[in-house]
C-alpha positions in Angstrom: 0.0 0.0 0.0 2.6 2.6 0.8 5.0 1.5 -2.5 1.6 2.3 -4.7 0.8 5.3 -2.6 4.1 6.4 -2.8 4.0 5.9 -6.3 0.9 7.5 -7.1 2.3 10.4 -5.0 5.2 10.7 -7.1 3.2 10.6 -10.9 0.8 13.5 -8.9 4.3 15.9 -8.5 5.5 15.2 -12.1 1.9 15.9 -13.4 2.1 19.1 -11.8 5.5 20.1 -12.6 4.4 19.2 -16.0 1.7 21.3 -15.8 3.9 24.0 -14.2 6.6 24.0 -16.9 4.1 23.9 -20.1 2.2 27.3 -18.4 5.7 29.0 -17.3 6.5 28.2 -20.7 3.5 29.8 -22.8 4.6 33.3 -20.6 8.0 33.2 -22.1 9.0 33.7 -25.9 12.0 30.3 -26.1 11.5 28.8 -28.9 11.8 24.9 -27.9 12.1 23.5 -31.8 15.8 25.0 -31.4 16.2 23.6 -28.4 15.5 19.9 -30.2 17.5 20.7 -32.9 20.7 21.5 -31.4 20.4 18.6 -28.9 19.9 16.3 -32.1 22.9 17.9 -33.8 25.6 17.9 -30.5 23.9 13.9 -30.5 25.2 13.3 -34.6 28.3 14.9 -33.7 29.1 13.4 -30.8 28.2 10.2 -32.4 30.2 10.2 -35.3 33.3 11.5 -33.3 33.3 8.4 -31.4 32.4 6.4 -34.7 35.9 7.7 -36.2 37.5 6.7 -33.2 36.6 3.2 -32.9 38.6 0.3 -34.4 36.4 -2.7 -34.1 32.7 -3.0 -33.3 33.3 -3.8 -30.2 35.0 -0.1 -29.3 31.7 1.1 -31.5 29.3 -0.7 -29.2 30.9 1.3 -26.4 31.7 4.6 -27.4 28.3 4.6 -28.5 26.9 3.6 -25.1 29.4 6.1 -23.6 27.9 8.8 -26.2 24.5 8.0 -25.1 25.1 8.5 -20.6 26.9 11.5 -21.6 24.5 13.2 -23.9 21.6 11.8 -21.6 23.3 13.5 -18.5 24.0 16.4 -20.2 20.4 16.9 -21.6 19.4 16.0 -18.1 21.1 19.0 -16.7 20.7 21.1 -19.3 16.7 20.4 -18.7 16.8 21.3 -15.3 18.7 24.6 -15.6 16.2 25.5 -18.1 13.4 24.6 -16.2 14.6 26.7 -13.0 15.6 29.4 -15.1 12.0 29.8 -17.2 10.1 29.1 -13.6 12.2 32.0 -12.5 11.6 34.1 -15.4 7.8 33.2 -14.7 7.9 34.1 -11.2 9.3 37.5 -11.7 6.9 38.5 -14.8 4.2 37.3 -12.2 5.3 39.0 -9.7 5.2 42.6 -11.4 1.7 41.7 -12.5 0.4 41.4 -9.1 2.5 44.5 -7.4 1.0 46.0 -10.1 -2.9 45.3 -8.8 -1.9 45.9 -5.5 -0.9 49.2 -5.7 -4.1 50.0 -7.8 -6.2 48.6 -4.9 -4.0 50.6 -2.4 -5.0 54.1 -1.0 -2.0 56.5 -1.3 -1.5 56.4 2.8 -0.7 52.6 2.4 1.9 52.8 0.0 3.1 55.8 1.6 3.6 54.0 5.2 5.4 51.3 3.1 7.8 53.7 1.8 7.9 55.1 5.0 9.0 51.7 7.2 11.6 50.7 3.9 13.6 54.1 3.7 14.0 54.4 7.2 15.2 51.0 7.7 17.7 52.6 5.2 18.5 55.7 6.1 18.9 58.2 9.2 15.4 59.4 8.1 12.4 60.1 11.1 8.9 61.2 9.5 6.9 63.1 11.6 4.0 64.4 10.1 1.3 64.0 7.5 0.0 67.0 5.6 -1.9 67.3 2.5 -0.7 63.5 1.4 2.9 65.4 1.8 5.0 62.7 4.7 7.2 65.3 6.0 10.4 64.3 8.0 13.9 65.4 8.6 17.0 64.0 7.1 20.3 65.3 8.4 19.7 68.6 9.1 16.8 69.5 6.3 13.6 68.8 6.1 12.3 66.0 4.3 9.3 65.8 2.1 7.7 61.9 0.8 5.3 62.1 -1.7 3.4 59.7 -3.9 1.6 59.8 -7.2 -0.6 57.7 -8.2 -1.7 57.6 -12.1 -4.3 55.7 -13.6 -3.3 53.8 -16.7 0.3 54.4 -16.3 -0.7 57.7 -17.1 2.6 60.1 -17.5 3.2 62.6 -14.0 2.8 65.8 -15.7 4.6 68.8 -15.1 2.5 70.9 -13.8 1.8 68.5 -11.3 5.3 68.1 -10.0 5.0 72.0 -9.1 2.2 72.2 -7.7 3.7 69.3 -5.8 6.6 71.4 -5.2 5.0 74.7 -4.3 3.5 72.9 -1.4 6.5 71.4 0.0 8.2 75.0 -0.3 5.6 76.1 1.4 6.1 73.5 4.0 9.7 74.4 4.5 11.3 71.5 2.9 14.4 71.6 1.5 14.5 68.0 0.4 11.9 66.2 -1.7 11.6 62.5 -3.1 8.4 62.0 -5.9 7.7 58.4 -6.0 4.9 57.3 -8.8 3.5 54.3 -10.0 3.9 55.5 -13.5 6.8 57.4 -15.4 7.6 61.5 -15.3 7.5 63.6 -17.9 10.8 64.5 -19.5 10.8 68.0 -18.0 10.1 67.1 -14.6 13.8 66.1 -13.1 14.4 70.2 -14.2 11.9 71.3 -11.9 14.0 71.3 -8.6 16.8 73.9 -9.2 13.7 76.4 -10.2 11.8 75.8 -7.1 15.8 75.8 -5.0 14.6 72.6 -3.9 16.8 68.7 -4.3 14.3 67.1 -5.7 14.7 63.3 -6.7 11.9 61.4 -9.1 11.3 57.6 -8.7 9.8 56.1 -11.3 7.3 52.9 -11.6 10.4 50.1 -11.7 12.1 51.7 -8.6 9.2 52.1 -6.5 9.0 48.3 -6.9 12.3 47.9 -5.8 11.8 50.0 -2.8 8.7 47.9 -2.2 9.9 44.5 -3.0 10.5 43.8 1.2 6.7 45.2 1.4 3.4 43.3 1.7 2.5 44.7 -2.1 5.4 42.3 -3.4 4.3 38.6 -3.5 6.1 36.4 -1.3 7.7 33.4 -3.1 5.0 31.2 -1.6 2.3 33.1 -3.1 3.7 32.6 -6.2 3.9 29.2 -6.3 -0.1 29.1 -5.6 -0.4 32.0 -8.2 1.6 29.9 -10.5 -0.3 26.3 -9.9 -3.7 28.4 -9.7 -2.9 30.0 -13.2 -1.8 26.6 -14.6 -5.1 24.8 -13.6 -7.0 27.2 -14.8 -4.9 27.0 -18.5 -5.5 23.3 -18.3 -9.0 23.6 -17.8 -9.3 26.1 -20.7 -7.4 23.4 -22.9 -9.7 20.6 -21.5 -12.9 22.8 -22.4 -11.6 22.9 -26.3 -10.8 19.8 -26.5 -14.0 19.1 -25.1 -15.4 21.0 -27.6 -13.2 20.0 -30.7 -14.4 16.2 -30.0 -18.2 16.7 -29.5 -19.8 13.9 -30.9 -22.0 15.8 -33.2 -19.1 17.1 -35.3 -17.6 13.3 -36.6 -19.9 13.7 -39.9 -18.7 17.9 -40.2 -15.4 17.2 -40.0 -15.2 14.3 -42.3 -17.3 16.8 -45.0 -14.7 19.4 -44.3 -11.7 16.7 -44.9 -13.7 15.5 -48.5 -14.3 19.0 -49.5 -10.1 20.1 -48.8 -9.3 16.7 -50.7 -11.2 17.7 -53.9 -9.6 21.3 -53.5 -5.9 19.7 -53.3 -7.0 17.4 -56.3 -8.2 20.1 -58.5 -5.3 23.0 -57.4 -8.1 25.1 -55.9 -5.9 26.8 -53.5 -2.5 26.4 -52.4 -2.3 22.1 -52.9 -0.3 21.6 -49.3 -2.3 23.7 -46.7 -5.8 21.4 -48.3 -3.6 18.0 -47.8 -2.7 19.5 -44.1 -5.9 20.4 -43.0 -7.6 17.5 -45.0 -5.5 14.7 -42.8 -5.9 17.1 -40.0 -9.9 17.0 -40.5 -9.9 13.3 -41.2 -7.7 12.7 -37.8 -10.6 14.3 -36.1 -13.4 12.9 -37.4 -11.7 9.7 -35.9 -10.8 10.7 -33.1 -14.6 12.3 -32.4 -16.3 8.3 -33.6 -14.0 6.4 -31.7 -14.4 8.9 -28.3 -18.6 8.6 -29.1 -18.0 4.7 -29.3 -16.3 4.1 -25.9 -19.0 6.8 -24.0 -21.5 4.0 -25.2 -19.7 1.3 -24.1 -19.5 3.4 -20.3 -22.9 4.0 -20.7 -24.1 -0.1 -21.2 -23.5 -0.9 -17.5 -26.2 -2.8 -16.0 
């Protein structure tokens, strides 16, 4: 019981990482017929290398076994770098996706204390105040003023926002100001400072995501592993459903009138000859797959 549990256990994991690696790899642009290629080629060569070397068939026999471990180990490892790599490549296009809705769903104080908690754990920084969604604080011996900008549709910060936004931290008294946004700035807006006598740095979209990444708006590696087996389900489902739908029963006699109708157009040059054979075979392949799949449901359905 446990050898069969154990192995059922073990087919459920590869399933999965199966499952993993096929959806990790739809949200990457490799190109995997390369891949197969090259490994055929390195294969040939290293086959015919140890085919020149050999002087009897005996030393073929086993520099062809020895060909075979190595490529097999290499591939092997080669596999599983890939695999860690694309999962990782997955994890951090994911990963932006989310930060991305939860700083849409966050109100401007949130991502503000965030900021907040990270830059003092950073620097010899103390906030003190709140005013007018300006965090003010004081950072050496100047006053400090945190602000953030949200833009909808990664809307651009437009000048005349950043000063306003810096007419009011004059106003405050600050000498020092730091613009965080979800978006990007406009290209006159890192100008602005020396006008208003202020120091004035700009953080964009990408570096307030590095600033949060420590945060609770950055998934954890845990909850990207469910977001990653939850999005993988759900793309297996999708595929289920068209299958589902490709092999309805109903569509054995369509198919096969398709497949007659692309065979007559290959036989008489009515279109381009190769696309009809393709899609002829390809209607024909379905049309049998769709009778035989209606046959066994019968069979399941005779039980007495």
């Amino acid at each position: 019981m446990n050898i069969t549990k154990n192995i059922r256990n073990r087919y459920a994991n590869w399933k999965l990482k199966r499952l993993i690696w096929s959806y990790c790899l739809s949200q990457t642009e490799r190109a995997q017929g390369a891949k197969a290629f090259n490994s055929v080629v390195i294969f040939v060569l290293m086959s015919l290398v140890a085919l020149w070397q050999a002087g009897s068939f005996w030393q073929v026999g086993r520099n062809m076994l020895l060909v075979l471990v190595l490529w097999s180990v290499g591939l092997y490892l080669f596999n599983k770098k890939e695999y860690q790599d694309i999962v990782k490549a997955c994890k951090k296009k994911l990963a932006t996706i989310e930060f991305a809705k939860r700083i849409d769903a966050a109100e401007q104080e949130e991502v503000l204390k965030a900021l907040e908690k990270h830059i003092c754990s950073l620097f010899q920084i103390r906030f003190f105040e709140k005013q007018d969604d300006i965090l003010l604080g004081v950072y050496g011996q100047d006053k400090l003023a945190l602000v953030y900008r949200y833009e909808i549709n990664d809307e651009l910060v437009e000048t005349r926002d950043i000063m306003q936004i810096l007419h009011d931290c004059r106003q405050k008294e600050a000498k020092r100001v730091r613009i965080f946004t979800n978006s990007e700035f406009s290209n006159k807006a890192g100008l602005l400072g020396e006008r208003f006598g202020l120091e004035v740095k700009l953080f964009n979209g990408t570096q307030l995501k590095r600033f949060l990444q420590d945060s609770s708006f950055y998934p954890s590696e845990s909850e990207l592993d469910t977001i990653i087996k939850r999005e993988s389900e759900k793309r297996q489902k999708k595929i289920s459903i068209i299958k589902t739908e490709l092999l309805k029963k109903n569509k054995t006699r369509n198919y096969a009138l398709y497949s007659l109708v692309l065979f007559f157009m290959a036989k008489y040059d009515l279109g381009n000859y190769y696309l009809n054979m393709f899609f002829a075979v390809l209607m024909l392949i379905l049309a049998a797959l769709t009778l035989i799949m209606h046959k066994e449901a019968k069979r399941e359905e005779v039980i007495f």
